[in-house]
Backbone as a printed PyTorch tensor [residue, N CA C, xyz], in Angstrom:
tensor([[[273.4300,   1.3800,  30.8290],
         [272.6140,   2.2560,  30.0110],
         [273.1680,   2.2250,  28.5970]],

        [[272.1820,   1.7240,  27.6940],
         [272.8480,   1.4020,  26.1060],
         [272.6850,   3.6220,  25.6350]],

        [[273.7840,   3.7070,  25.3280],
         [273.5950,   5.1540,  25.0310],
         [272.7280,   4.8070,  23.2440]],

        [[273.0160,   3.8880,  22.5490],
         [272.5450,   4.5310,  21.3180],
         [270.7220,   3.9160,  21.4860]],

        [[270.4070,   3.1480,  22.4610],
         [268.5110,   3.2730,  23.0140],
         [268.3590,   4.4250,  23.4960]],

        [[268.9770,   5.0930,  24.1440],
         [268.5610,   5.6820,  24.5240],
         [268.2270,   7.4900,  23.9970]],

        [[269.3880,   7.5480,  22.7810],
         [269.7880,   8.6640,  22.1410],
         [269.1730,   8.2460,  20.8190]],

        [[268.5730,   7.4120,  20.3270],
         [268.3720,   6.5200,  19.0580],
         [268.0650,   7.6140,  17.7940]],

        [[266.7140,   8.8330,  18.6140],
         [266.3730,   9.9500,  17.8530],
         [267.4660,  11.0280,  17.3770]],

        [[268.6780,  10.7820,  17.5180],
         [269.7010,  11.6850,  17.3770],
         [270.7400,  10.9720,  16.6920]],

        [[271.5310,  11.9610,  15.4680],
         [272.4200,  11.2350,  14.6890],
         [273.5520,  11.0640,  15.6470]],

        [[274.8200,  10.6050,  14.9080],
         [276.1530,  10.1880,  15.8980],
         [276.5160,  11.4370,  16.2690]],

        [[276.7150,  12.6390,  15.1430],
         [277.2280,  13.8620,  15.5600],
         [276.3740,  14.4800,  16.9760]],

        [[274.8840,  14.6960,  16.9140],
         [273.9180,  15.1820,  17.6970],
         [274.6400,  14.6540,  19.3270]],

        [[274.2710,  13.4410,  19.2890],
         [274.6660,  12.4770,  20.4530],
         [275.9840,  12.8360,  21.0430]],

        [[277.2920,  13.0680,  20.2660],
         [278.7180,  13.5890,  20.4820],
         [278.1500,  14.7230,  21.3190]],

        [[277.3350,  15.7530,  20.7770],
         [277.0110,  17.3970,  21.1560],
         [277.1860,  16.8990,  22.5440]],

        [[275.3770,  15.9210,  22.6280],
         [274.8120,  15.9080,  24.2300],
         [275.7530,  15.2900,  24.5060]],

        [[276.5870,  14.5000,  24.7550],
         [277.4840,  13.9280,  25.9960],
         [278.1730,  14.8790,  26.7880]],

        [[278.6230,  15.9550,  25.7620],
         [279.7160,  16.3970,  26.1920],
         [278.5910,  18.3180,  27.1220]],

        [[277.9640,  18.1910,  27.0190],
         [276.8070,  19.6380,  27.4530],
         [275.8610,  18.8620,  28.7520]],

        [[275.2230,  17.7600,  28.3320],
         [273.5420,  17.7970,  28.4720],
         [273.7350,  17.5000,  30.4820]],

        [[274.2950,  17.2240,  31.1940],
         [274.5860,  17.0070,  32.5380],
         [275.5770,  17.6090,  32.7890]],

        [[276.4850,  18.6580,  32.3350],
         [277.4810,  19.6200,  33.0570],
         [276.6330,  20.6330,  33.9140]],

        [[275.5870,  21.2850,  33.1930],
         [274.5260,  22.1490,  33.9970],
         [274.1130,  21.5630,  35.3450]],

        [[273.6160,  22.4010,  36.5320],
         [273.2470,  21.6690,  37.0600],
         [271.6280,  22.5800,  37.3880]],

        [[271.0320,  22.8750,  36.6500],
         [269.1120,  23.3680,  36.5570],
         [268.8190,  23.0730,  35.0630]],

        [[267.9830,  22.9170,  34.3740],
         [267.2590,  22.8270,  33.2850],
         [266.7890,  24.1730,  32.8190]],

        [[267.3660,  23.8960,  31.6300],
         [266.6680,  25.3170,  30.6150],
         [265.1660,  25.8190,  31.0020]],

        [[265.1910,  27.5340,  30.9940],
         [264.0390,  27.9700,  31.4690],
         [264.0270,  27.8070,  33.3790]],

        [[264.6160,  26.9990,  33.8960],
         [264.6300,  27.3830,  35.3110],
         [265.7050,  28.3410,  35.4100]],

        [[265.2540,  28.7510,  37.3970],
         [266.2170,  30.0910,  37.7390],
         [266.9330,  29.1070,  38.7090]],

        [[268.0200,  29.2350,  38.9710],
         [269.0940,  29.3380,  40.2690],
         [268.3590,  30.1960,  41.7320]],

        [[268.0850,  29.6290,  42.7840],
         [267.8330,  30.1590,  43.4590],
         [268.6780,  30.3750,  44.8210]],

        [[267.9180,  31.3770,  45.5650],
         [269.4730,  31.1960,  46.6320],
         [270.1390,  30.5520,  47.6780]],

        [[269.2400,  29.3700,  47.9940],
         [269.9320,  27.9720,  48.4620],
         [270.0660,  27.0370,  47.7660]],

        [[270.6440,  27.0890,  46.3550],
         [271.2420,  26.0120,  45.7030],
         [270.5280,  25.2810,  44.6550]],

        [[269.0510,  25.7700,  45.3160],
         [267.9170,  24.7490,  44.4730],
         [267.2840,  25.3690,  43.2320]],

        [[267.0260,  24.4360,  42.4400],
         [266.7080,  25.3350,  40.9140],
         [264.8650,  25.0010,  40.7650]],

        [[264.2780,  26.2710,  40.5970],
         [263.2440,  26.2590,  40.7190],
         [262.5310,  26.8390,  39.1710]],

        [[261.3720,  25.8860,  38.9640],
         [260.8510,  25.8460,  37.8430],
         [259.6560,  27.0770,  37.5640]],

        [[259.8040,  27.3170,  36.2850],
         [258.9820,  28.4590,  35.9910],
         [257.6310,  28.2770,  36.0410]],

        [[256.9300,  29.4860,  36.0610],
         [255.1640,  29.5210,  36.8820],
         [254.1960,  28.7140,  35.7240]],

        [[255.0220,  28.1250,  34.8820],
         [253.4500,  27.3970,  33.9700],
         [254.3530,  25.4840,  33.6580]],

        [[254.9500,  25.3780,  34.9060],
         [255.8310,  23.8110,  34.4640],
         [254.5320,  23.3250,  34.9200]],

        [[254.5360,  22.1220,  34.4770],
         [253.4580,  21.1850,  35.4280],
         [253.9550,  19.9330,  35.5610]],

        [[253.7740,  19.8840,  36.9700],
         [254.7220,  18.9180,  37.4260],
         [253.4790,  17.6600,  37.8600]],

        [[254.3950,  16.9110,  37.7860],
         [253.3320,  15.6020,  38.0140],
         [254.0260,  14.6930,  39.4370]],

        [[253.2930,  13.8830,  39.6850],
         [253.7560,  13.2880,  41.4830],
         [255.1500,  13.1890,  41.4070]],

        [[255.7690,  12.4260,  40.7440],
         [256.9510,  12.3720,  41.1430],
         [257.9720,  13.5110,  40.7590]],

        [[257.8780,  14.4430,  39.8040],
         [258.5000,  15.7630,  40.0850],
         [258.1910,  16.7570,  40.6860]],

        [[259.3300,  17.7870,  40.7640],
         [258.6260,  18.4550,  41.8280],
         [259.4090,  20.2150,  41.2510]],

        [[258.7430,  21.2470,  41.9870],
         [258.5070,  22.6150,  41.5270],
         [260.4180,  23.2640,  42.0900]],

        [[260.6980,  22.4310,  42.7630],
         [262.0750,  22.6110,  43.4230],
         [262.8370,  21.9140,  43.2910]],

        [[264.1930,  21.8740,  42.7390],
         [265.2190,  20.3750,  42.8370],
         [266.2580,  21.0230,  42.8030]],

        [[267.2360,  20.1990,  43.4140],
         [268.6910,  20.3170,  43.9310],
         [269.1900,  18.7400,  42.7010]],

        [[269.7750,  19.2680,  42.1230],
         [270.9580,  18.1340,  41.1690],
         [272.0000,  18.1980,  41.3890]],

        [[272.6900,  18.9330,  42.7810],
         [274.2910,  18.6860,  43.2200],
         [274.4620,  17.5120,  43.3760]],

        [[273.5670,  16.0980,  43.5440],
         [273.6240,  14.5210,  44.2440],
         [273.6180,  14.1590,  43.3150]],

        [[273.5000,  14.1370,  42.1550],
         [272.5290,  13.4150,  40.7950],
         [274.3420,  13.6840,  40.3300]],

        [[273.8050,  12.3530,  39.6120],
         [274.9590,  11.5410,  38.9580],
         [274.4640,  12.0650,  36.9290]],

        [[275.3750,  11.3830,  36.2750],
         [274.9060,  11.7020,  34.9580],
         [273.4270,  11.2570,  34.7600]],

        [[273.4790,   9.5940,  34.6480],
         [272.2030,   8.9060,  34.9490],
         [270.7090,   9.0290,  35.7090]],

        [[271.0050,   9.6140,  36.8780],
         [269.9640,  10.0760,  37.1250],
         [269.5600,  11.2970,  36.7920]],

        [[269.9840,  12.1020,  36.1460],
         [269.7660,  13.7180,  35.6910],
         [269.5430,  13.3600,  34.6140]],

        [[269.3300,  12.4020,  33.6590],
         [269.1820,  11.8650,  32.1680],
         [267.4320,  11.5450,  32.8600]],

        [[267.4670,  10.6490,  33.5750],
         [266.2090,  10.1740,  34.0140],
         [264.9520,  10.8590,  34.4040]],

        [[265.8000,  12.0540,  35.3080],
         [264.7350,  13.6010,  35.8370],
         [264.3900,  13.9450,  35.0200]],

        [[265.4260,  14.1370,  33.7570],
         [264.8300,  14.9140,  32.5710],
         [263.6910,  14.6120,  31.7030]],

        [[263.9410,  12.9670,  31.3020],
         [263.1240,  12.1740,  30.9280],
         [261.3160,  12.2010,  31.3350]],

        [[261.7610,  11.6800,  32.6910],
         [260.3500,  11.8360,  33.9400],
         [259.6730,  12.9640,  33.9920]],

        [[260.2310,  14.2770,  33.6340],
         [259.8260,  15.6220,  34.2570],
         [259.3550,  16.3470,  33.1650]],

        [[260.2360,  15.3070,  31.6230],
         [259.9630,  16.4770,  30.5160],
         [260.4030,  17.9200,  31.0280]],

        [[262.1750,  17.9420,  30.9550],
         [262.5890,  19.0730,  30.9730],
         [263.7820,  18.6980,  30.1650]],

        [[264.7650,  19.5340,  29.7320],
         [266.3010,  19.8800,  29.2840],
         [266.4030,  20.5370,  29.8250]],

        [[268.2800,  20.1710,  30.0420],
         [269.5910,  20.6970,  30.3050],
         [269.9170,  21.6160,  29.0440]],

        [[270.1760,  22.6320,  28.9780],
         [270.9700,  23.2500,  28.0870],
         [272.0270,  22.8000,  27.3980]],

        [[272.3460,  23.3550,  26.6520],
         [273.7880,  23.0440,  25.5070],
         [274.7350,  23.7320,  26.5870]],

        [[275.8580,  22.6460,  26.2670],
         [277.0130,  23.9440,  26.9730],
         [277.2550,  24.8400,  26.2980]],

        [[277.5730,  24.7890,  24.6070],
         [278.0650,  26.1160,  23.9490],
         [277.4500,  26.2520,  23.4180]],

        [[276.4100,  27.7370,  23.2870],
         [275.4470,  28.3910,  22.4030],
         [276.3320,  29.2290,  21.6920]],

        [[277.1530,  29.8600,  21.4460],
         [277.7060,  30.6430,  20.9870],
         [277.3870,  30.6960,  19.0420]],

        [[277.7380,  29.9500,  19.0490],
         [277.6120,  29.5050,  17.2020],
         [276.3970,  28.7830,  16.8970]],

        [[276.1430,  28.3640,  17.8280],
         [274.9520,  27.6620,  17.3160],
         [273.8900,  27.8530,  16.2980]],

        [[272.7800,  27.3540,  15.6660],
         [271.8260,  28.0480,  14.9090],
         [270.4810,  28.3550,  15.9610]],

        [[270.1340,  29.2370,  16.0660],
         [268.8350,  29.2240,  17.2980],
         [267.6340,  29.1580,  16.4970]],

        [[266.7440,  28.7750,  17.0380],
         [265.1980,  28.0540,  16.8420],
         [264.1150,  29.2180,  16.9530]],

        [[263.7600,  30.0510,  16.0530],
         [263.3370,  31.2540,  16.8630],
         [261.5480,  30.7790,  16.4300]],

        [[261.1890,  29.4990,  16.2100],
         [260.1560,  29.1740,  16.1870],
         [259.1230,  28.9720,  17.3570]],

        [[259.6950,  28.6060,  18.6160],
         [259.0900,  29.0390,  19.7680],
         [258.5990,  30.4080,  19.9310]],

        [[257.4050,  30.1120,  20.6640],
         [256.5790,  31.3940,  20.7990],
         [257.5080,  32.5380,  21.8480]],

        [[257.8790,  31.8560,  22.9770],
         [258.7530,  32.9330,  23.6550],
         [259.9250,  32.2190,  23.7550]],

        [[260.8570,  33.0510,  24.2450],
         [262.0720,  32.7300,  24.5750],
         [262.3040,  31.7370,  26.0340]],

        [[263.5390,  31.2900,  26.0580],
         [263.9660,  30.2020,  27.2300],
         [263.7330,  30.8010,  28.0390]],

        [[262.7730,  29.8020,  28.7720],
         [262.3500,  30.7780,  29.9820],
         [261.4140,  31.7270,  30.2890]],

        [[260.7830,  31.7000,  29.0590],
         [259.1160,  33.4390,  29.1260],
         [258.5160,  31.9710,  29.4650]],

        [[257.5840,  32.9030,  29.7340],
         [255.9290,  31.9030,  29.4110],
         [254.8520,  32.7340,  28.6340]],

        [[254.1420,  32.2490,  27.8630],
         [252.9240,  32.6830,  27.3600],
         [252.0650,  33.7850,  28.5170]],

        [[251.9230,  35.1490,  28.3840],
         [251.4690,  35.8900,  29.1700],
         [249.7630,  36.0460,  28.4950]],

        [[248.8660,  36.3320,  29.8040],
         [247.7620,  36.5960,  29.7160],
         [247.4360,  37.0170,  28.6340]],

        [[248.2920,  38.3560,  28.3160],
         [247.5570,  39.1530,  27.0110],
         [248.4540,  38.4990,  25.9590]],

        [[247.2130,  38.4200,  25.0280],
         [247.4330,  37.1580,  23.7810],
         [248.6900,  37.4260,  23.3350]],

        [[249.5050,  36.7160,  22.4620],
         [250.9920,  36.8410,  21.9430],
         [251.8970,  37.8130,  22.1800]],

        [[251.8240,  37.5750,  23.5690],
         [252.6420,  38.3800,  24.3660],
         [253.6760,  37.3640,  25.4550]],

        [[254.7580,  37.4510,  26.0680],
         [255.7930,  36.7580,  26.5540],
         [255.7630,  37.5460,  27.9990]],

        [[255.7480,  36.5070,  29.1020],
         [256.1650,  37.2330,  30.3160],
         [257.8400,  36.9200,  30.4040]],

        [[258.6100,  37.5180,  31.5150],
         [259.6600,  37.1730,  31.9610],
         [259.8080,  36.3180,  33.1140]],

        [[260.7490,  35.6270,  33.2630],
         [261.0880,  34.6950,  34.5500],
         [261.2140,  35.5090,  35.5150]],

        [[260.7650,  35.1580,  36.7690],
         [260.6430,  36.2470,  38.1920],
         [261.9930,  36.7170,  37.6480]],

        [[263.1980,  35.8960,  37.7450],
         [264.5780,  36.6360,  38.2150],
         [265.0530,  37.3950,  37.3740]],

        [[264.2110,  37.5940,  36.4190],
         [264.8540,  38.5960,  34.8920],
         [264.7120,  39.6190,  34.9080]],

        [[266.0930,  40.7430,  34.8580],
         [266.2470,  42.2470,  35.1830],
         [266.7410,  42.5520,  34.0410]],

        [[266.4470,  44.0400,  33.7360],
         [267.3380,  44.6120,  32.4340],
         [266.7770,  45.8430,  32.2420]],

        [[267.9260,  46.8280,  31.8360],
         [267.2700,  48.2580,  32.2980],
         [267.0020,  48.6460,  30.9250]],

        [[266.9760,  47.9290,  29.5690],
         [266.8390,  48.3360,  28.5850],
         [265.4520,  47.5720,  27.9960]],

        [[265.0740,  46.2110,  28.0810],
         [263.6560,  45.6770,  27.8940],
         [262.7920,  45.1910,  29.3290]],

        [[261.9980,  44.9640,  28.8180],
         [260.3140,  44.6220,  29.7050],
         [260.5020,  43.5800,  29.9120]],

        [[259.3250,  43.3140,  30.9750],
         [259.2510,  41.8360,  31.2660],
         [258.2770,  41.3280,  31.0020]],

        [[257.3130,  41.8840,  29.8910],
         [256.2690,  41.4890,  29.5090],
         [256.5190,  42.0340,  27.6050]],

        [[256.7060,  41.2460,  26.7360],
         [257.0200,  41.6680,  25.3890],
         [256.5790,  40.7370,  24.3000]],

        [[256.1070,  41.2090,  22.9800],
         [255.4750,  40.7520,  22.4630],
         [256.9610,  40.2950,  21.4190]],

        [[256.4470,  38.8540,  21.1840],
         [257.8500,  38.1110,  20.0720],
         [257.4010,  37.9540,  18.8780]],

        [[255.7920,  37.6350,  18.4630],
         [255.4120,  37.8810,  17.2870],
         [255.4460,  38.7070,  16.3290]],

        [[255.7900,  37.6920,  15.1520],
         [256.0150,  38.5250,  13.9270],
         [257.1480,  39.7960,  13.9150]],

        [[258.2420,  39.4160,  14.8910],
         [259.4560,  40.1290,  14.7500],
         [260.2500,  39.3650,  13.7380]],

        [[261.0300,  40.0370,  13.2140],
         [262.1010,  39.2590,  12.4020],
         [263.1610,  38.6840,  13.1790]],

        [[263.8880,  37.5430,  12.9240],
         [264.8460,  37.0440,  14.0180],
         [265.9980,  37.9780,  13.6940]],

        [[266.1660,  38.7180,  12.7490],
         [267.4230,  39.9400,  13.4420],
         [267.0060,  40.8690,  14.1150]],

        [[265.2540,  41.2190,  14.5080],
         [265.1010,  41.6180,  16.0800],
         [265.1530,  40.6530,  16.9170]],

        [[264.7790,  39.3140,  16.7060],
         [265.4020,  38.2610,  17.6880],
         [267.1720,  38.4220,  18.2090]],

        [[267.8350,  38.2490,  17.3130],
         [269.0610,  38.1350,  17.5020],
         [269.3070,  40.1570,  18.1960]],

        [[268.8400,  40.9440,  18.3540],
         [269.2220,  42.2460,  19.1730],
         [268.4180,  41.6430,  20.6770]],

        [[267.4220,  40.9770,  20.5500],
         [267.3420,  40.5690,  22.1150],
         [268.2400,  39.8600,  22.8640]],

        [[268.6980,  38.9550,  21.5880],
         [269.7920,  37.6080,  22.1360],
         [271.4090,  38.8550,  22.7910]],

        [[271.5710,  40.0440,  22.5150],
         [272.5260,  40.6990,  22.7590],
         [272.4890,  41.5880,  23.4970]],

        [[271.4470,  42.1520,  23.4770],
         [271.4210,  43.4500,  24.2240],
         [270.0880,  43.1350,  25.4820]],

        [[269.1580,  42.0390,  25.5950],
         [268.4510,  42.3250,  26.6230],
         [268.7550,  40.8130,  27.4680]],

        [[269.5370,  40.0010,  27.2880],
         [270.0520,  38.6680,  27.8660],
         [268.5490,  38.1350,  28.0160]],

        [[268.1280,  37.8950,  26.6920],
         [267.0780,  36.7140,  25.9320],
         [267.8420,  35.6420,  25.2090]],

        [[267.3620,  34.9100,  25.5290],
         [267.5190,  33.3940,  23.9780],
         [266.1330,  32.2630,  24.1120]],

        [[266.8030,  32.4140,  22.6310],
         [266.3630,  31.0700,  21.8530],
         [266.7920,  30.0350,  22.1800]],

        [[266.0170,  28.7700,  22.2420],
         [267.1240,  27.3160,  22.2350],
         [268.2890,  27.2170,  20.9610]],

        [[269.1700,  26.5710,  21.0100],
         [269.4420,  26.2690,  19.5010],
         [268.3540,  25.0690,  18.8970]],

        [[269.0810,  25.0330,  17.7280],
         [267.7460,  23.8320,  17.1310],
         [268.7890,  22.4910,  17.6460]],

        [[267.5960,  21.2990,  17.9290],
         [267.6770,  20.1530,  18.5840],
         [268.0820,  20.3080,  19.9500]],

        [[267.9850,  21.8230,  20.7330],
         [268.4190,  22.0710,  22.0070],
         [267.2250,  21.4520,  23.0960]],

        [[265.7100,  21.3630,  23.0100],
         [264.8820,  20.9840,  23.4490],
         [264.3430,  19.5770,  22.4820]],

        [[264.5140,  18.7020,  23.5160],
         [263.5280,  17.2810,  22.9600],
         [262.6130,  17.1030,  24.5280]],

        [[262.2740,  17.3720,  24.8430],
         [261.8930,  16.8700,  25.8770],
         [260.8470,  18.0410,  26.9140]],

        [[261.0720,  19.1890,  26.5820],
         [260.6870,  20.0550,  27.6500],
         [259.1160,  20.9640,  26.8800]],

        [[258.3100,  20.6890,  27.9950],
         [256.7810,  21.7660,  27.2850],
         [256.8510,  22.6640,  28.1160]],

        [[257.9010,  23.0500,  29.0690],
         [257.8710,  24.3140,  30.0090],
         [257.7490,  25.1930,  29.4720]],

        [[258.2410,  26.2730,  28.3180],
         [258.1900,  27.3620,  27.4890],
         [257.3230,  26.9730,  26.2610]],

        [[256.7620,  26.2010,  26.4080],
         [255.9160,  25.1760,  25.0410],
         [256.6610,  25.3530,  24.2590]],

        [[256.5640,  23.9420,  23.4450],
         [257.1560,  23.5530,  21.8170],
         [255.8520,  24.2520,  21.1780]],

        [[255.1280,  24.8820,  21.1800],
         [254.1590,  25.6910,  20.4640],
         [254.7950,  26.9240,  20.0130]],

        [[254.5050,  26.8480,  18.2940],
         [254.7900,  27.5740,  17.2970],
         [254.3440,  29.1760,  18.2400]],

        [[254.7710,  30.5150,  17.4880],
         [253.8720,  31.6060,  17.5270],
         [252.6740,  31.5800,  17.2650]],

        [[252.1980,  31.1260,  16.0290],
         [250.5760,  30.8640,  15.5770],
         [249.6810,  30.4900,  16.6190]],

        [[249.8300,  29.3110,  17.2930],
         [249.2740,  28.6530,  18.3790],
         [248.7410,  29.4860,  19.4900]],

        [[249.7530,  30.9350,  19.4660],
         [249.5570,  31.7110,  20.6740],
         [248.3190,  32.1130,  20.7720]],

        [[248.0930,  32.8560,  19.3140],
         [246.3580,  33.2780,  19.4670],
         [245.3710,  32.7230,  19.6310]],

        [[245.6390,  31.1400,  19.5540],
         [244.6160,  30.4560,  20.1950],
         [244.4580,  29.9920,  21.4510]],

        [[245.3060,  31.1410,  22.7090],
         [245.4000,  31.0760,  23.8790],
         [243.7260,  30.9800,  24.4310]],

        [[243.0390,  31.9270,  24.1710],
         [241.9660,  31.8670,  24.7980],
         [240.8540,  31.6170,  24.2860]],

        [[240.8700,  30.5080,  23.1840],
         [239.8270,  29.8190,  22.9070],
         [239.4940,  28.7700,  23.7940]],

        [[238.2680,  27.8840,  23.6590],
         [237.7170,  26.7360,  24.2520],
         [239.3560,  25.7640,  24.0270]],

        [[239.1750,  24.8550,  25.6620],
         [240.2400,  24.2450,  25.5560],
         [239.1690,  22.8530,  25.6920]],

        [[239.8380,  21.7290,  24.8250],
         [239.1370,  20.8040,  24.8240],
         [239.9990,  19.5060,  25.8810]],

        [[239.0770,  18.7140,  26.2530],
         [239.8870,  17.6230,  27.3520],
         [240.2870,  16.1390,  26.8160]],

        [[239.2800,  15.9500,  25.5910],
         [239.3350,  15.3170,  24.6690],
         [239.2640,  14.7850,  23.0840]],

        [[239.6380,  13.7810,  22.6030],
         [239.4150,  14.1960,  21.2000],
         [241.3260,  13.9900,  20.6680]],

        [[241.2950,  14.3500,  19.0510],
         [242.5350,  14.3280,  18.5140],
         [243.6730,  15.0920,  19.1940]],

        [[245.1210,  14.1360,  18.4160],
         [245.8960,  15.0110,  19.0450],
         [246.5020,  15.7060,  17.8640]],

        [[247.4770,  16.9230,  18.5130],
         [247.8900,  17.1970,  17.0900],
         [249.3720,  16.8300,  17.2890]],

        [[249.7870,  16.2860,  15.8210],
         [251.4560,  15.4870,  16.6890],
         [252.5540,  16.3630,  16.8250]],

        [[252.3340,  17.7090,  15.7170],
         [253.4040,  18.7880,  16.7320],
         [253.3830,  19.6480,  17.8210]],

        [[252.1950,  19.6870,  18.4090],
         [252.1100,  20.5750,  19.7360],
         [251.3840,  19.7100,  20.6430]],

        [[251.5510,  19.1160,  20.7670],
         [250.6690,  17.7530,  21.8950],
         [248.9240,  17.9460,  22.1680]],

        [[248.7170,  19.1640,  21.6760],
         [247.3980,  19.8140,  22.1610],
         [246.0380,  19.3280,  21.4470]],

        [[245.2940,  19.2280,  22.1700],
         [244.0330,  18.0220,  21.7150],
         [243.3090,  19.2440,  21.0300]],

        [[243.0650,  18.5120,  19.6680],
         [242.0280,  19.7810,  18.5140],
         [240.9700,  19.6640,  18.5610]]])
């Protein structure tokens, strides 16, 4: 496996990050840990034949967990968020999904907290109310360049949200930052 084909979109520093993070995890950002081992994907992934809604990566080598990711369109997390800069351009946080009622965020089944909801609106907060979720209600952001690969929590801006329940079209242009046909 030539690492710099395969990392090509990422400078030398970037590439240093992922070696040392991107396969220590063993579930993908936005999935839960479940309680036989297997990491199960959140209610809006869409999985295609060869992935699947359940996976176990205790067997998976570096290489093939590079490959799942690839195939499945998901990420591994960073190992250290701590300092990082976070991305608060996503509509919800790691792990929400876009909820029914327009620009609004659901929570992942397994998400408890006796101080926020599991249904909360992220629009048009300032990210130093972002950053009081990142502390006090165990929310996050990706960092930036933390997702290349994953539409599970969509790479869709906030803006995008309100156009949840317009006509969805099947064909036609694409748009090249949100994959979504205009």
């Amino acid at each position: 496996m030539n690492e710099n084909t395969i990392y090509k979109k990422f400078d030398t520093n970037e590439f240093e990050k992922m070696k040392i993070y991107i396969y220590i995890y063993i579930y993908f950002s936005g999935w839960s840990m479940m309680e036989n081992g297997f990491c199960r994907a959140p209610e809006n992934y869409k999985k295609s034949l060869k992935c699947k809604e359940e996976v176990s990566f205790d067997d998976m080598n570096a290489d093939q967990k590079h490959s799942y990711s690839l195939a499945c369109n998901v990420d591994f997390p960073f190992k250290d968020k701590q300092d990082c800069k976070r991305n608060y351009s996503f509509a919800c946080p790691l792990g929400w999904i876009p909820s029914k009622k327009i620009n609004y965020c659901k929570a992942p089944l397994n998400y408890k907290s006796s101080i926020c909801k599991n249904v909360s609106k992220f629009k048009n907060i300032l990210d130093n109310q972002k950053k009081y979720y990142l502390k006090f209600c165990d929310i996050d952001w990706p960092c930036e360049g933390e997702i290349q690969n994953s539409m599970i929590y969509t790479q869709i801006s906030v803006d995008h949200l309100e156009e949840h329940g317009k006509k969805k079209y099947t064909r036609g242009p694409v748009d090249s930052e949100t994959g979504l046909i205009i």
